[in-house]
C-alpha positions in Angstrom: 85.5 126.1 139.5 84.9 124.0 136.4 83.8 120.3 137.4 84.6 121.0 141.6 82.2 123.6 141.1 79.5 122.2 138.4 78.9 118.9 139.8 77.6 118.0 142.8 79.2 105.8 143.2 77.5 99.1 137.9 78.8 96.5 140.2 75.1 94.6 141.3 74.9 93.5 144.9 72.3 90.2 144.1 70.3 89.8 147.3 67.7 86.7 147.3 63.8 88.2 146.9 62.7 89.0 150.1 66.3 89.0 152.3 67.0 91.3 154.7 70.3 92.3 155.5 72.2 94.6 157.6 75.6 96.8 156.9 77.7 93.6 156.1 80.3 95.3 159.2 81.2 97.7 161.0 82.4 100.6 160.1 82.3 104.4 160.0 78.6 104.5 159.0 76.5 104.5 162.6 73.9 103.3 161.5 71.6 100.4 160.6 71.2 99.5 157.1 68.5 97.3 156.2 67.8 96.0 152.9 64.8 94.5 151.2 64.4 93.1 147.6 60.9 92.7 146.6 59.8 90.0 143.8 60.3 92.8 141.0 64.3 93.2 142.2 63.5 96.6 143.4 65.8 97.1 146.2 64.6 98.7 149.6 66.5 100.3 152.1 65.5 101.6 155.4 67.7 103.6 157.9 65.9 104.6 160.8 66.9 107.4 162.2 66.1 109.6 165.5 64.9 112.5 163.4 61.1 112.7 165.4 58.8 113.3 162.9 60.8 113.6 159.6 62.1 111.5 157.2 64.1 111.5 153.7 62.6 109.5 150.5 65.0 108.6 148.1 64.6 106.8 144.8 68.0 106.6 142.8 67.7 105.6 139.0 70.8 103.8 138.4 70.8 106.0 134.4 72.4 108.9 133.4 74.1 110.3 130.5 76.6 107.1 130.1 73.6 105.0 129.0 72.7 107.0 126.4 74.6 105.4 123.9 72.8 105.9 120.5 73.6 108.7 118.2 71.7 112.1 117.8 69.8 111.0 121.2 72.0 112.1 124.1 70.6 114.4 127.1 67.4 112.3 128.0 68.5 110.9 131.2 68.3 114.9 132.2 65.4 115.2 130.2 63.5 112.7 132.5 64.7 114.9 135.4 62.7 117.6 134.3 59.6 115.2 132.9 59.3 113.5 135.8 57.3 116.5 137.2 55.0 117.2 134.7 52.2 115.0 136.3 50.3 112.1 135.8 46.7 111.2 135.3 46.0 110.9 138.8 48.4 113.9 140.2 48.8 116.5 137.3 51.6 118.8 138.1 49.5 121.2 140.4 47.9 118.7 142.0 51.0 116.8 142.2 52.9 120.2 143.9 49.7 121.1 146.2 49.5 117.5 147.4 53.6 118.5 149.0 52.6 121.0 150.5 49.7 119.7 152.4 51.7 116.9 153.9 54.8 119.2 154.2 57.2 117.2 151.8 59.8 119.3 149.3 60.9 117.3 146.5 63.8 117.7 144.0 65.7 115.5 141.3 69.5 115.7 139.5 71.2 114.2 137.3 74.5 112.9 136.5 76.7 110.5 134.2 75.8 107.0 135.8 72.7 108.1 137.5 69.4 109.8 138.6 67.9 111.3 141.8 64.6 111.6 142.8 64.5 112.7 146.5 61.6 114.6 149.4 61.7 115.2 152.9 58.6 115.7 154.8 56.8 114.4 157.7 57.1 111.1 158.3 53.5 110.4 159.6 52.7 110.8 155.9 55.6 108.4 154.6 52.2 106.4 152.6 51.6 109.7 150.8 55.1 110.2 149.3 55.1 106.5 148.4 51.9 106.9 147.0 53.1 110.0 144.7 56.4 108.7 143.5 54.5 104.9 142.4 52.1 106.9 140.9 55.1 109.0 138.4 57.0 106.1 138.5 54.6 103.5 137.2 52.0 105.7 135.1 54.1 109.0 134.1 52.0 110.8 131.1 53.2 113.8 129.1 51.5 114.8 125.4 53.6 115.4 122.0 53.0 119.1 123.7 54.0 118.8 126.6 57.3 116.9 125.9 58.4 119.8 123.2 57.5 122.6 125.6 59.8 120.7 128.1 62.7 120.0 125.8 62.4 123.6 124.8 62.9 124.1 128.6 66.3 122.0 128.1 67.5 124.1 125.2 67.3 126.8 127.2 69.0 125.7 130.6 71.7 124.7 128.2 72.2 128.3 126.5 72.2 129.7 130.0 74.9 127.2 131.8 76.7 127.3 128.7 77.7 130.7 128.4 79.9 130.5 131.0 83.5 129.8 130.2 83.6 127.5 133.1 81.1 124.9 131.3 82.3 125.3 127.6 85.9 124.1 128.9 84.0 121.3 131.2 82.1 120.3 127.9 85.3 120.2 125.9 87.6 119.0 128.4 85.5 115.7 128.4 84.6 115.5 124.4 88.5 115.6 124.2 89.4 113.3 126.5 87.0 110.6 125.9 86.9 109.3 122.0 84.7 106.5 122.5 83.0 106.1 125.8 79.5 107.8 126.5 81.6 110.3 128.7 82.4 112.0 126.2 79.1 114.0 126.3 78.0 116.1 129.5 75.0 115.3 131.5 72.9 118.0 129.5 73.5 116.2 126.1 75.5 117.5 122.5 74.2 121.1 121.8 72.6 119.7 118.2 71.1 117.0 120.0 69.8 119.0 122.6 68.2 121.6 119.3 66.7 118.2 117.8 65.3 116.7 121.1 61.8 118.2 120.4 61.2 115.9 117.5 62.4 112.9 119.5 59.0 112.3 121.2 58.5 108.6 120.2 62.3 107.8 121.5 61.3 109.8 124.8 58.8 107.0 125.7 61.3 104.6 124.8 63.8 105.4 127.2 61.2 106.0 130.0 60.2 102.6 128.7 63.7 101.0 129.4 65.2 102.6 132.0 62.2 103.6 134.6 62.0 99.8 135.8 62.3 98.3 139.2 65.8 96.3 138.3 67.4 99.6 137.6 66.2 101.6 140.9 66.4 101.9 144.9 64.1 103.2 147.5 65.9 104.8 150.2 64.4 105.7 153.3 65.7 107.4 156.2 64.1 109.3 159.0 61.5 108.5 161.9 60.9 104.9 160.2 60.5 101.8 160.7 61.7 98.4 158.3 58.4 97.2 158.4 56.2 100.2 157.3 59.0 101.0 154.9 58.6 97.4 153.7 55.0 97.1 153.9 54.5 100.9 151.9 57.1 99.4 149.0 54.9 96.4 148.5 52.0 97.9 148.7 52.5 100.9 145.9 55.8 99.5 143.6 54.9 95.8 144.2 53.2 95.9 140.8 56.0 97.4 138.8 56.7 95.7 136.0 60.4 94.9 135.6 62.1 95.0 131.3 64.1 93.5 129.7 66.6 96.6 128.1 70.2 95.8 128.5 72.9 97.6 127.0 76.8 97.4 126.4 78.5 100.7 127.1 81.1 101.3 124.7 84.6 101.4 126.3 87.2 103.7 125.7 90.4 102.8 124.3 93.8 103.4 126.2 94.8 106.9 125.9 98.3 106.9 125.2 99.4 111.1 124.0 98.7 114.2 126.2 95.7 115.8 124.7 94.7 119.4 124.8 91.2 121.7 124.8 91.5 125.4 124.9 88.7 128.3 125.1 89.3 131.5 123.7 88.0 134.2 126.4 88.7 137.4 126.7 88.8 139.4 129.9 88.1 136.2 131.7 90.9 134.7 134.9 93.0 132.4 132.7 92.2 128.6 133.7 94.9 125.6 133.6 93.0 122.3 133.9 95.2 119.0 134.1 93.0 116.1 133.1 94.3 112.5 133.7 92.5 109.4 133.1 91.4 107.9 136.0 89.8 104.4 137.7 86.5 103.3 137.8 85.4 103.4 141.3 85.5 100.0 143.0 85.9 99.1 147.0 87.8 96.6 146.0 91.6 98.1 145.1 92.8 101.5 146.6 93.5 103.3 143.4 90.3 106.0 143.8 90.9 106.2 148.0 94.8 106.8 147.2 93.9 109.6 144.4 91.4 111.2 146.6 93.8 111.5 149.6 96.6 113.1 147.1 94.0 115.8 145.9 93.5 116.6 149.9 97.3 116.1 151.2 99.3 117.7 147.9 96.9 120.4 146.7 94.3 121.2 149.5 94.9 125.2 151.3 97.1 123.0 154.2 99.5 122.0 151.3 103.0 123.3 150.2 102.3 124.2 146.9 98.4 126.1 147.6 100.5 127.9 150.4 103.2 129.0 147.5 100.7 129.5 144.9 97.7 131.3 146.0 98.7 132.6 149.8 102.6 133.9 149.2 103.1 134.4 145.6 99.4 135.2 144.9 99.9 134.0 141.3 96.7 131.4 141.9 93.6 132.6 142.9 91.9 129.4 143.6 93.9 125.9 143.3 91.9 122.4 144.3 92.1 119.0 142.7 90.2 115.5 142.9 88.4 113.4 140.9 84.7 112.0 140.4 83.5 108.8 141.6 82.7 106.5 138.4 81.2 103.9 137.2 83.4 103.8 134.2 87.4 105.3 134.2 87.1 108.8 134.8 88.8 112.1 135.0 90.9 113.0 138.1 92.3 116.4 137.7 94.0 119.6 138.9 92.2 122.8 138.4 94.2 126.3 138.4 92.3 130.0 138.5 95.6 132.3 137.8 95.6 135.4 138.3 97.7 136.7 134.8 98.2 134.6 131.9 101.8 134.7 131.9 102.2 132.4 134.7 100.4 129.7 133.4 103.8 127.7 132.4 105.1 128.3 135.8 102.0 127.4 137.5 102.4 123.9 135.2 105.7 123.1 136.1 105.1 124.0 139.6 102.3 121.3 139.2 104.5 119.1 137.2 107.4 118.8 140.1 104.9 118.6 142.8 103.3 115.2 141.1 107.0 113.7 140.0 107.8 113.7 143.8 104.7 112.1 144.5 105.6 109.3 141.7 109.1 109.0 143.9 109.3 110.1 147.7 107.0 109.1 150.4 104.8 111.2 151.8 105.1 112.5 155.3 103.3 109.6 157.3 102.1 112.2 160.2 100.6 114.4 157.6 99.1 111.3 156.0 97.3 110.2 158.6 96.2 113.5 159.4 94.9 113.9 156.2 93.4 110.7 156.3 91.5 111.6 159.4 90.3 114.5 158.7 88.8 112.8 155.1 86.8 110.1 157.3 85.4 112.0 159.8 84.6 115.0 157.7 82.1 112.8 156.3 80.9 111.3 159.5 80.4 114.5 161.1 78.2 115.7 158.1 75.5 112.4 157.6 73.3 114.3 161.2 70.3 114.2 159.1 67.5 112.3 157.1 68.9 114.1 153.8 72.4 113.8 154.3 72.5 110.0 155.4 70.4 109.1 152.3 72.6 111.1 150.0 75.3 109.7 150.9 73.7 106.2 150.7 72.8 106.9 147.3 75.9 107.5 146.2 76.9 103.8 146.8 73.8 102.8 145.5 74.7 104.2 141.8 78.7 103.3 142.0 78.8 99.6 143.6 74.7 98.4 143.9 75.0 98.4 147.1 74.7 101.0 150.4 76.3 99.3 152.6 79.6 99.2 150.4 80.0 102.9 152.5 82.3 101.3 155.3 84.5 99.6 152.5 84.3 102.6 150.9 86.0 104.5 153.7 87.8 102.2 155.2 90.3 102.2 152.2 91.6 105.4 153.3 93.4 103.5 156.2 94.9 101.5 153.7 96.8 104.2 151.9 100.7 103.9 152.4 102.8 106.0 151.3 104.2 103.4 149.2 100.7 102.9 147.5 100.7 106.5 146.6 103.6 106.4 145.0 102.5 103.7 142.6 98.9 105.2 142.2 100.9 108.6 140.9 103.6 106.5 139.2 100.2 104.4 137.2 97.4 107.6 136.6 99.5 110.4 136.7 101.1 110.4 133.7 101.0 112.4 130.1 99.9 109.8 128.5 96.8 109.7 130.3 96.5 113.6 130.3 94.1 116.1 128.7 95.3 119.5 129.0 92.7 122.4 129.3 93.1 125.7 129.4 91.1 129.5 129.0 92.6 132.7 128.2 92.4 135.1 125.3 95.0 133.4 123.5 93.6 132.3 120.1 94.7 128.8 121.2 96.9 127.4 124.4 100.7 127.7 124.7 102.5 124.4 122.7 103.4 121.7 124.6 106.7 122.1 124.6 106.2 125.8 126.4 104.1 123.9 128.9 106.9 121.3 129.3 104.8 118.7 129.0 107.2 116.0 128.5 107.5 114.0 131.1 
């Protein structure tokens, strides 16, 4: 539901030109994971991988919708998702999608708030090809005046369909509510009127290609039937001309939210939705605040947990209960997510919520169900990176939160490092209704005042 269900981690690693390096230690990640800058500061990274004759090709973009900081122009960063397959003079689209099939590759993009994908998987014996295809779009993209409208008209439309579901008007307005100030504020797909006037933004299209499609902002991941020095040798040989720029920008940072705030939509015969929205950290391996939230989303509300037990399986009040947070950049939104099942119970399902979290803030967890849940976090993820795709999607998630892949053991072996104790004062800091945005959908003209919700806590 809502962002769980919408959404499928920039702290620069500075390597010296031409270094290679290895995961800096052991850890949960079995692999190798080599590293290459080249003279541009386009950083290579090669896995290799028993995977006989495949192998993944990953180029991660480190922009999304949080660089687009400039009024009237949000939703590009998606925009390019979609542009980027529209050809070049060399491989026009069809050319471009025959080529993929001849050598047996698939290829796909996505987009997010603090970065773009650009990923294949194909046979490895023709690892020059996809290099080949991807410098080519990368370095000499083309698109008409034409082209570009047809393609933003393209947009308008994805965002009338996604956006007639309740589910994505309260994700949209859960985030323009909470954030005031910081480029959050705005999904991925951009401001409706934005997205209208986007057609007539062709000169500013090139720009932001222009700024952001440079070898200082991206990473080539490759994983698979590989080796360092073909990897290497490919990279040189088809992004070793690439032209670094010299864009920066200064993100905007949101101001300390300090009263609970609230975002209701109106729907009728629609399962009511409670949505508790609290400010959360920026992701960094360097404190535990994200690794203790993310084990209280799987220990307090996962279906193991008291409360999901109560909810959903005895009382069948709640038809689906989850909560978590995304991995950030920039502070983002950790949150607990409520399908009911009548309207009615929304306040009970709140204060339900509400007690669960104060006795978080002030007893310790069980430690056996701690660890447990700890466990069963780490090893989830182990047992899921078995092949070319999944190892370099999970690389590339540290590639766009920290700069650097081999931040993954850090990155997991936080979770050992979650007490009780630090729970309690991870609750006691984020958890609060200061830091709340309320969010809610029923066929109530607006939601239920706060003081219905008890909210005052």
């Amino acid at each position: 539901m809502m962002k769980h269900f919408i959404i499928f981690l920039i702290i620069g690693l500075l390597f010296s030109c031409n270094t290679e390096q290895k995961a800096a230690e052991d850890g949960i990640f079995p692999y190798p994971i080599l590293q290459t800058e080249l003279d541009n500061q386009l950083n290579v990274v090669t896995v290799p991988y028993n995977s006989p004759g495949i192998a993944a090709f990953y180029i991660v973009v480190r922009v999304g919708s949080r660089n687009e900081i400039e009024e009237g122009k949000t939703g590009f960063a998606h925009f390019f998702e979609h542009m980027m397959f529209r050809g070049t003079d060399k491989y026009p689209k069809e050319k471009y999608d025959e080529v993929l099939k001849s050598i047996g590759a698939a290829a796909n993009a996505n987009t997010w708030f603090d970065r773009t994908v650009y990923h294949m998987t194909g046979n490895a014996e023709m690892l020059d090809k996809m290099f080949e295809l991807e410098a080519d779009r990368f370095m000499n993209l083309k698109y008409s005046e034409a082209d570009f409208k047809v393609e933003a008209g393209a947009v308008k439309g994805e965002y009338t369909k996604n956006y007639a579901s309740p589910y994505m008007k309260l994700y949209e307005k859960t985030y323009n509510t909470a954030f005031k100030e910081h480029t959050y504020s705005h999904t991925t797909i951009g401001f409706w009127e934005d997205v209208v006037d986007m057609p007539n933004q062709y000169e500013y299209s090139l720009e932001f290609f222009d700024r952001w499609y440079r070898p200082e902002y991206s990473t080539i991941i490759v994983v698979g039937d590989v080796t360092q020095d073909k990897v290497n040798s490919l990279a040189r040989e088809y992004f070793g001309e690439w032209e670094p720029g010299t864009y920066k920008q200064e993100i905007p940072v949101e101001p300390e939210q300090n009263e609970t705030r609230y975002a209701h939509i109106q729907e009728e015969n629609f399962p009511p939705v409670l949505s508790l929205n609290y400010k959360g950290p920026a992701f960094t391996v360097e404190n535990l605040d994200m690794a203790a939230l993310d084990v209280i989303g799987s220990l307090a509300f996962s279906e193991r947990s008291d409360i999901y037990k109560k909810l959903v399986v005895d009382e069948r009040k709640v038809r689906q209960l989850n909560a978590g947070g995304f991995n950030t950049v920039d502070p983002g939104l950790w949150s607990v997510d409520a399908i009911l099942v009548n309207k009615e119970d929304m306040t009970e399902v709140k204060n339900e919520i509400d007690e669960l979290i104060e006795k978080l803030k002030s007893e310790p967890v069980d430690s056996v169900e701690l660890e447990q849940t700890k466990s069963h976090m780490k090893y989830g993820y182990a047992m899921n990176i078995d092949n070319p795709d999944a190892i370099a999607n999970s690389l590339a998630w540290q590639v766009w939160l920290t700069g650097n892949p081999a931040t993954v053991n850090k990155t997991y072996a936080n979770y050992d490092k979650v007490t009780p104790e630090v729970i309690m004062d991870v609750a006691n800091r984020f958890l609060v209704s200061s830091k709340l945005t309320v969010s809610t959908i029923s066929s109530d003209e607006k939601f239920q005042e706060a003081e219905d919700l008890n909210l005052d806590r």
